[in-house]
C-alpha positions in Angstrom: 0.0 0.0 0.0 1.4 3.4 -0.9 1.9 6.0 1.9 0.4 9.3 1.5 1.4 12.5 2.9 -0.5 16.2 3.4 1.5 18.9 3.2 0.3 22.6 4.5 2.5 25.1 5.0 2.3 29.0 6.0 6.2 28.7 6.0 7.5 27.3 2.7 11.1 27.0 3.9 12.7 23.7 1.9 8.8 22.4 1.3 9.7 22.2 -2.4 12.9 19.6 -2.1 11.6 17.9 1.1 8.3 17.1 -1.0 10.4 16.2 -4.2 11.6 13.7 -2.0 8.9 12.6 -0.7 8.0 11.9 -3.9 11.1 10.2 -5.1 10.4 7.8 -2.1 6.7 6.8 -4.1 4.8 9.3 -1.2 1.5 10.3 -2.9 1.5 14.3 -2.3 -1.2 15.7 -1.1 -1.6 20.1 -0.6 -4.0 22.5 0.0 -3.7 26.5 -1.5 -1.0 28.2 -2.2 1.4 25.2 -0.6 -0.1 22.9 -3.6 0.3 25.6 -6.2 4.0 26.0 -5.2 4.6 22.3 -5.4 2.2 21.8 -9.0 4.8 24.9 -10.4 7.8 23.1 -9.6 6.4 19.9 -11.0 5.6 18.0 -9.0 2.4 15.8 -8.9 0.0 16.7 -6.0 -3.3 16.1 -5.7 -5.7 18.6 -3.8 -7.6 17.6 -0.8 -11.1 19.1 -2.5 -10.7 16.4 -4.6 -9.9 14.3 -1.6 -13.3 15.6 0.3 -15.2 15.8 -2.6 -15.6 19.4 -1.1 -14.3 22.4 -2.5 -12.2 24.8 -0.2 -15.0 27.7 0.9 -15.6 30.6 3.4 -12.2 32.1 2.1 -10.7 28.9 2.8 -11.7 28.5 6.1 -12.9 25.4 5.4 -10.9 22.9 3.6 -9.3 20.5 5.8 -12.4 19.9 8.2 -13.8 16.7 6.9 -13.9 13.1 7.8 -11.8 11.9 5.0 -8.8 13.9 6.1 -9.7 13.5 9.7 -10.5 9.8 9.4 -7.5 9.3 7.6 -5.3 11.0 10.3 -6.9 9.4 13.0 -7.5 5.6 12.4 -5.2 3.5 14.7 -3.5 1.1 11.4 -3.5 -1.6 14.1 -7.5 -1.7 15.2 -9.4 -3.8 12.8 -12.5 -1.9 14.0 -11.0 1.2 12.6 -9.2 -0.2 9.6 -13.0 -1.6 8.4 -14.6 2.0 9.2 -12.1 3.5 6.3 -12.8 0.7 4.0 -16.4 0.9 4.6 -16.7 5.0 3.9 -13.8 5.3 1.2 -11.7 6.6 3.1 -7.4 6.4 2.8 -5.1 6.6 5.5 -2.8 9.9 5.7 0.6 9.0 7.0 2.4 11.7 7.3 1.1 15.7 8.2 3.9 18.6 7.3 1.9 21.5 8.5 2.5 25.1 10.1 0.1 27.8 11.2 -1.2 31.0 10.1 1.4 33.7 11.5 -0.8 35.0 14.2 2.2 36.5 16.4 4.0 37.9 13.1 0.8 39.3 12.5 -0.2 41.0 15.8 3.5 42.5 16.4 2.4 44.5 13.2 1.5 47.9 14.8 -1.1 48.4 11.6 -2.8 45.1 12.5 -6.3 45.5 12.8 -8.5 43.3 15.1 -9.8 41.7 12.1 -6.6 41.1 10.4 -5.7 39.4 13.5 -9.0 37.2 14.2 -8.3 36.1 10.5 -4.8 34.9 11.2 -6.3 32.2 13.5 -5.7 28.9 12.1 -8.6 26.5 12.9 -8.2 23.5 10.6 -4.2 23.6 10.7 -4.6 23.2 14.3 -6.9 20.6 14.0 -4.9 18.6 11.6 -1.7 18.8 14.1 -3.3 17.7 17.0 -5.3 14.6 15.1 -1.7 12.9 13.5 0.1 14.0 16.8 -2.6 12.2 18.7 -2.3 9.1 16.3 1.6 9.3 16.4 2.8 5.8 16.0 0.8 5.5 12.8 1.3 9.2 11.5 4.5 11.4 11.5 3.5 14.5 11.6 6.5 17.9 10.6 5.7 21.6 12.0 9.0 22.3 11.7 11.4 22.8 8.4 14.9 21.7 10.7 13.1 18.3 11.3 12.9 17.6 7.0 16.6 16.1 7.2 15.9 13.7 9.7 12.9 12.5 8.9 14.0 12.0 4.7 17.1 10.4 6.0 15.2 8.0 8.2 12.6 7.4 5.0 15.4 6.7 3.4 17.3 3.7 5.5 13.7 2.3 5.6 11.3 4.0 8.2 10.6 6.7 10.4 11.9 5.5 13.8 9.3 5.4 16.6 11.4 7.8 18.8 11.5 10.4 16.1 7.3 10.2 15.8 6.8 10.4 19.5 9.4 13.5 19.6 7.3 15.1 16.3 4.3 14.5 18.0 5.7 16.4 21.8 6.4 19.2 20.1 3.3 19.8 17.8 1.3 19.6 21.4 4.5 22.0 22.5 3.4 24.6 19.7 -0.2 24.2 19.4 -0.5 24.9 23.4 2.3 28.2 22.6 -0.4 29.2 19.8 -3.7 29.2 21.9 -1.2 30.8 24.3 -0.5 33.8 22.6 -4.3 34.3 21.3 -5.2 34.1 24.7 -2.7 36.4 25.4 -3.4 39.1 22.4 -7.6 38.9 22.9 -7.4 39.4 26.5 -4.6 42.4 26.1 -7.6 44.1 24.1 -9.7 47.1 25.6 -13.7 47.1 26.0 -15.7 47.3 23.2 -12.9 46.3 20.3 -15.2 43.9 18.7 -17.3 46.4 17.4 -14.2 47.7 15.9 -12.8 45.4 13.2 -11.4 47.5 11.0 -9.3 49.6 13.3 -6.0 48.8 14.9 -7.1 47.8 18.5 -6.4 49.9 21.7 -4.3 47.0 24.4 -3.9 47.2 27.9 -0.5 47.3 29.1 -1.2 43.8 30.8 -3.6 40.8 29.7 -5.9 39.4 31.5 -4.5 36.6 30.9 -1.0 35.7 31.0 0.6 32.6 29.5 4.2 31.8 29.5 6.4 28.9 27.4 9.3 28.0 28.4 11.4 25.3 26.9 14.3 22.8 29.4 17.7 23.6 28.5 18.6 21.3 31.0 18.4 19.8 34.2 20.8 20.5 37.1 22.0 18.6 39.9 20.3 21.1 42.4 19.0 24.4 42.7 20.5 26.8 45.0 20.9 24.6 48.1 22.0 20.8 47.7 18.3 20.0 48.9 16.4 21.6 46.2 16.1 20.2 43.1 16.3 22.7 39.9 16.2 22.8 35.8 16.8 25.5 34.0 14.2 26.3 30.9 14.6 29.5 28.1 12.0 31.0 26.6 10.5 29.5 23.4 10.8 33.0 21.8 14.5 34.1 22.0 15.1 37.7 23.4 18.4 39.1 21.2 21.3 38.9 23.6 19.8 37.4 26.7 22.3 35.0 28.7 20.0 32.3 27.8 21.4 31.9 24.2 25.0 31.3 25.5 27.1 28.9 24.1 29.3 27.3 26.6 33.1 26.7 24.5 34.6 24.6 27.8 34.2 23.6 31.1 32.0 22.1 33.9 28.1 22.0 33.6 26.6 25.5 34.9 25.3 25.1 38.3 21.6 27.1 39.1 23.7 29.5 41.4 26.3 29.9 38.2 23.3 30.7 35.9 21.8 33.2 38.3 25.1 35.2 38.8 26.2 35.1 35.3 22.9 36.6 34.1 23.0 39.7 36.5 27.1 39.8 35.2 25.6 39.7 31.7 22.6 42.4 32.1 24.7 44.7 34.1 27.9 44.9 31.8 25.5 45.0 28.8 24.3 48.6 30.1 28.0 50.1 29.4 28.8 51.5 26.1 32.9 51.9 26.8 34.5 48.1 26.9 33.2 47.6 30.8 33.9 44.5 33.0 31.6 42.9 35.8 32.5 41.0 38.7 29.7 38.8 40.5 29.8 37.2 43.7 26.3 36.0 45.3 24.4 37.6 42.7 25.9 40.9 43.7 28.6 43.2 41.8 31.6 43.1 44.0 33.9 45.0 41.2 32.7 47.1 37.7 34.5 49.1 35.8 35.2 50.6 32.5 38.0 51.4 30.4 40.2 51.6 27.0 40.3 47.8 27.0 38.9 44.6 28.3 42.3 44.2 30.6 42.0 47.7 32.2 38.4 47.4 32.8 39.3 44.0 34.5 42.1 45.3 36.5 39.8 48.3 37.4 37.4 45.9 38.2 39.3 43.1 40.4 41.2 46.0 42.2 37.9 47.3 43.9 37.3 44.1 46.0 40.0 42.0 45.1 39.2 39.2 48.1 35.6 39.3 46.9 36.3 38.7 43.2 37.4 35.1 44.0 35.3 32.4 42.5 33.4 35.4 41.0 31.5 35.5 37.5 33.4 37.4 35.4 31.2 39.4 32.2 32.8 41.9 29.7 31.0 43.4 27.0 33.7 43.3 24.8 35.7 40.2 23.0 38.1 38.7 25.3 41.1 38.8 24.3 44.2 37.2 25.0 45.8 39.8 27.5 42.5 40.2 29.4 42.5 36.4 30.1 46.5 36.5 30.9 45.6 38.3 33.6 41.7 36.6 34.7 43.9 33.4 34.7 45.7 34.6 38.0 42.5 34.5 39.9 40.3 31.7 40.5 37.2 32.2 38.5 34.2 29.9 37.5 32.5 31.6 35.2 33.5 34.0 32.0 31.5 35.5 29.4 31.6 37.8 26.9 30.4 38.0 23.0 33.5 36.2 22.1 36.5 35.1 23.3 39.2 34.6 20.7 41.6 31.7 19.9 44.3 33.2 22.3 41.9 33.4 25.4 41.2 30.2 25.0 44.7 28.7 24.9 45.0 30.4 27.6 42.1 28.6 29.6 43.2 25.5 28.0 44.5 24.2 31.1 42.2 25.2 33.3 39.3 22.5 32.0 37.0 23.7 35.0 36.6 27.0 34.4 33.0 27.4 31.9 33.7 30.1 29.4 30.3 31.3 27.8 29.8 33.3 24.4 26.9 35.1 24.0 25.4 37.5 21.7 25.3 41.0 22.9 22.4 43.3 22.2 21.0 45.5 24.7 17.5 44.4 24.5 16.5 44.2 28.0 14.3 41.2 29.4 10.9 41.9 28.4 9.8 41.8 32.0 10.3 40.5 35.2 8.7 37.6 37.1 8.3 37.6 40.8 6.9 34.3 42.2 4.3 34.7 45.6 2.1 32.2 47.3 0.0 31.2 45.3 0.2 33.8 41.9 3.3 36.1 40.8 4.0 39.6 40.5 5.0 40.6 36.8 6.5 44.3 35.9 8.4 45.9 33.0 12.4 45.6 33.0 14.2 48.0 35.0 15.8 49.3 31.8 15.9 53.2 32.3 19.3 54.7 31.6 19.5 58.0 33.0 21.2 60.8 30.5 22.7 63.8 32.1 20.9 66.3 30.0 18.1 64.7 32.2 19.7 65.6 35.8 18.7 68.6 36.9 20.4 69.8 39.9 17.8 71.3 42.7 20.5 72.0 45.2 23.1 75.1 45.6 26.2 73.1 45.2 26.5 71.5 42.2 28.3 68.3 41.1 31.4 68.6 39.4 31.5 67.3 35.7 33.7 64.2 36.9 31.0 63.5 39.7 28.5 63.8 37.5 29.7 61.0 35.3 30.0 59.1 38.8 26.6 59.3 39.8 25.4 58.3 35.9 28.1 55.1 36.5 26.4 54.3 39.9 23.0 54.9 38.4 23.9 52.0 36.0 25.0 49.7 38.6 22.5 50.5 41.3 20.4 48.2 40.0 22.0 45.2 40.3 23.0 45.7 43.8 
């Protein structure tokens, strides 16, 4: 019996080789829109699921993929007679593999011309639908949301089968997505002011907070304990990256980050981040203990280290500037767990060659602050925007008779800066 695959796609990345293919591998294609009209002009045989149906696509398309004979198809469990005999008796043929992604409803909304009824139309219903059918019906059906899993999955066609792992892992993160993409309707309908749905056409007043909030976060891993040995811990990121945030590090060497490692290194990384000269941070139990700037990564270090020098060790260590080779000649004097910086060059890291323990991080710099900031309390959490004002001095204004001299002045702006992190 030949396999069959439906292919749906709001994001045609590589859907025009991974469906060729597909159909090098005998896969009957099957498409709906523009994702079949793409496919049909590079020459590829598809058929469309109207003629699937026997129902033509209607209501603008908002109908065209909710009917039993692509719901049957996705759903039947291969291995339950009862099932099988239920196709056969209706005309129905299974659907073994689902490549699908939604409507761009957050691309959509971040638009600041969207209009509430551009956004109510850039809800997907039946794509949603669809995912959540093969996911549910996983060991028969392998269903794609994602363009980076087309390599694994051909290559697995290829040597004979997709692997049951590799289904069950499509299948977690379709439920993953879909629950992230009621999420952030949730999130956008309930952000909306009184009496918007009388208001279609018109870009929507939102509240600074929704009613409701939802959250995803993804494991990056889990750790051996939190910040005690007793407590046990994990570290997750968000599913939507925020440029520059510690999160996105790579780590180039050394010894698994601990919770306590993660914590400091981000308050190293958000403070140093708020310096425009080349700036180095010292952390010690989430507090600064030395910053400073200066002309290079190694005087902002030695600036730094000389202010508590007894402090510094076993610090976090962030500069907002390569590190370079004579910056880590004289960081390798010190015990140190933690370095990072938006990238350390080949002659830092001979340096630390020898010193396997010490983690040295790269990440990204880009002063996009958190979006906001999460305080857990019994029972609910307290959520505010980032502390991200940066006082300018043609702000200050001076309200007493002595005034600050222009070097104090710059002092006050440096602690300003720092402050915060204290």
């Amino acid at each position: 019996m030949s396999l069959s695959a439906l292919l749906s796609v709001s994001d045609k990345t590589g859907i025009v080789d991974f469906a060729r293919e597909l159909h090098a591998q005998g896969i009957r294609l099957l498409s709906t829109g523009g994702t079949a009209k793409l496919l049909a002009e590079a020459g590829l045989p598809v058929t469309e699921v109207s003629e699937v149906t026997g129902f033509p696509e209607m209501l603008d398309g908002r109908v065209k993929t909710l009917h039993p004979r692509v719901h049957g198809g996705l759903l039947a469990r291969r291995d339950f007679p009862e099932h099988m005999a239920a196709l056969k008796e209706h005309g129905i043929s299974t659907i073994d593999m689902l490549v699908v992604n939604l409507y761009p409803f957050k691309q959509a909304t971040a638009r600041p011309d969207c209009t509430f009824e551009d956004a109510i139309e850039n809800i997907d219903i039946g794509g949603p639908a669809m995912l959540r059918a093969a996911a549910k019906n996983w060991q028969d059906v392998a269903v794609v949301i994602d363009p980076v899993d087309y390599a694994q999955v051909l290559s697995e066609l290829k040597a004979g089968q997709i692997e049951r792992a590799t289904k069950f892992r499509l299948a977690k993160k379709v439920f993953a997505h879909t629950a992230a993409y009621d999420g952030m309707i949730t999130n956008y309908l309930t952000s909306l002011e009184e009496g918007v749905e009388s208001k279609g056409a018109e870009v929507p007043a939102r509240k600074a907070y929704s009613d409701v909030f939802n959250l995803q976060l993804v494991k990056a891993q889990d750790m051996r304990y939190g910040e005690n040995p007793h407590q046990g811990a994990a570290f997750y990121r968000d599913a939507s990256p925020v440029a520059g945030a510690l999160a996105h590090y790579v780590q180039l060497q050394g010894k698994e980050l601990s919770y306590n490692n993660i914590a400091d290194a981000d308050a190293a990384w958000e403070c140093v981040k708020t310096f425009d000269a080349p700036a180095c941070v010292i952390i010690k139990h989430a507090n600064p203990c030395g910053v400073a700037v200066g002309i290079s990564p190694l005087d902002a270090y030695d600036k730094a280290f000389k202010t508590d020098s007894t402090s510094a060790f076993g610090g976090i260590i962030a500069f907002n500037r390569p590190f370079d080779g004579a910056a880590a000649q004289a960081v390798v004097k010190q015990f140190v767990e933690v370095i990072i910086a938006p990238s350390i060059t080949a002659e830092a890291r001979e340096v630390f060659a020898g010193k396997v323990n010490v983690r040295l991080l790269e990440c990204p710099i880009a002063n996009d602050p958190n979006p906001f900031d999460l305080k857990r309390v019994g029972g609910g959490v307290l959520l505010q925007s980032a502390d991200a004002k940066n006082v300018l001095e043609s702000e200050l204004r001076v309200v007493t008779e002595k005034k600050p001299t222009p070097e104090q002045l710059q002092d006050l702006l440096f602690a300003w800066k720092v402050a915060k992190f204290v």
